[in-house]
N, C-alpha and C positions, 0 to 999 in steps of 0.2 A: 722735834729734832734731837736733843737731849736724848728722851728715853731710845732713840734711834741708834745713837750714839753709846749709848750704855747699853744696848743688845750687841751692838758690832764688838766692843770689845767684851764682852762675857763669854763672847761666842771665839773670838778670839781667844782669851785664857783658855778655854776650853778645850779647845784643841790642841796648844801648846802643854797642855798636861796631860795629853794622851798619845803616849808613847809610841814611837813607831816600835816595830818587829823587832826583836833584835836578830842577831844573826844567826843561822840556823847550822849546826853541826852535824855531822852527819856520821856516825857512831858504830863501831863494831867492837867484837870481843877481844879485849885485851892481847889474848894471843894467837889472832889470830892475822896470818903474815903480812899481808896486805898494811902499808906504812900510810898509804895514801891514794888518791884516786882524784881520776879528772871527774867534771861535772859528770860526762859524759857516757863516762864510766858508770858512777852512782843511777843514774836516770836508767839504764839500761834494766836492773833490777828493777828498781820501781815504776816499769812500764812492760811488765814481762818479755823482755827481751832474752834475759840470761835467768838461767836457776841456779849459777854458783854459791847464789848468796841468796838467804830466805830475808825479806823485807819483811819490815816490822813497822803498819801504820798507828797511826796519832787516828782517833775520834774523829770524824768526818767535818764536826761542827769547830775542831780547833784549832786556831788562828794560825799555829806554825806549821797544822798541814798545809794548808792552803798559801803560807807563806815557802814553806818546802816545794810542791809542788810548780810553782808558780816560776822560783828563782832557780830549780835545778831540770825539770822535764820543760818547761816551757808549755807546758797545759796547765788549768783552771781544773781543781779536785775534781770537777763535773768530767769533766774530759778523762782524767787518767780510770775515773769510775767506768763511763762506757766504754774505752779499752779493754779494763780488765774483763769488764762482763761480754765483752766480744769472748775473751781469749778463753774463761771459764765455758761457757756456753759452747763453744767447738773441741771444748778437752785440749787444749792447748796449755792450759795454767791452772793452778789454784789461786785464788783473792790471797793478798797479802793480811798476814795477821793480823787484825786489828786491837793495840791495848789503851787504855782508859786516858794515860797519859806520860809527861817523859819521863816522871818515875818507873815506870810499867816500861816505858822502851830500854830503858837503861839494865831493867832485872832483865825482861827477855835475851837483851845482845848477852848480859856478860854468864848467864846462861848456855848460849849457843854459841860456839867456835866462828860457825856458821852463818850468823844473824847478821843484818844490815839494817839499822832504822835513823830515826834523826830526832834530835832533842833542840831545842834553846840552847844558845850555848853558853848563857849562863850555870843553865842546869848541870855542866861535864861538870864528873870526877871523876877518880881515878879508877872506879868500876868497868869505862869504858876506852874504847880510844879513837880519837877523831881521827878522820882520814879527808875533810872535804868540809870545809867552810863555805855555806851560802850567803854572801853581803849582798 
């Protein structure tokens, strides 16, 4: 019972020391006009909806993609993948960029007038500017 007990709460700490997500930001180039945007908005690009704005994905395997997609399209990474590969595969769209990580999202946005992607948003500075908080 004991050792039962001392699994239950190990397991517990465990968990309590593994951080949820934090909140994901959702980042364009400094100057470019756009102040701010609804979810709705944002999801539109990264579900090839609109090509005003070139999206800038996160590595497939990493946590704030899946935490991005999740909190702002309302699809599971798996889902907005077979979308796109609909939209590519009839010449409708090109794949979103894909870079290494939110350092890599951060140079491509402030880079391109034009870019749209999403970081941690611990990760902001002042290389980008947020327009769309995912909690």
């Amino acid at each position: 019972m004991k050792q039962l007990i001392n699994a239950a709460i190990a397991a517990a700490l465990i968990a309590a020391a593994v951080p949820a997500l934090a909140e994901v930001a959702v980042v364009v180039n400094t100057k470019a006009a756009e102040a701010s945007m609804t979810k709705e908005q944002v999801a539109q690009f990264f579900l090839g909806k609109s090509t005003a704005m070139t999206p800038i994905d996160q590595p497939e395997d990493a946590p704030v993609r899946a935490e991005f997609y999740k909190k702002v399209t309302d699809k599971d990474a798996s889902q907005a993948k077979a979308l796109w590969s609909k939209l590519v595969f009839t010449g409708k769209a090109t794949m979103p960029k894909e870079v290494a990580n939110s350092a890599a999202v951060k140079a491509a946005v402030a880079a391109n007038p034009k870019a749209i992607g999403y970081i941690e948003k611990s990760a902001v500075d002042g290389s980008v500017k947020v327009i769309y908080t995912a909690q």
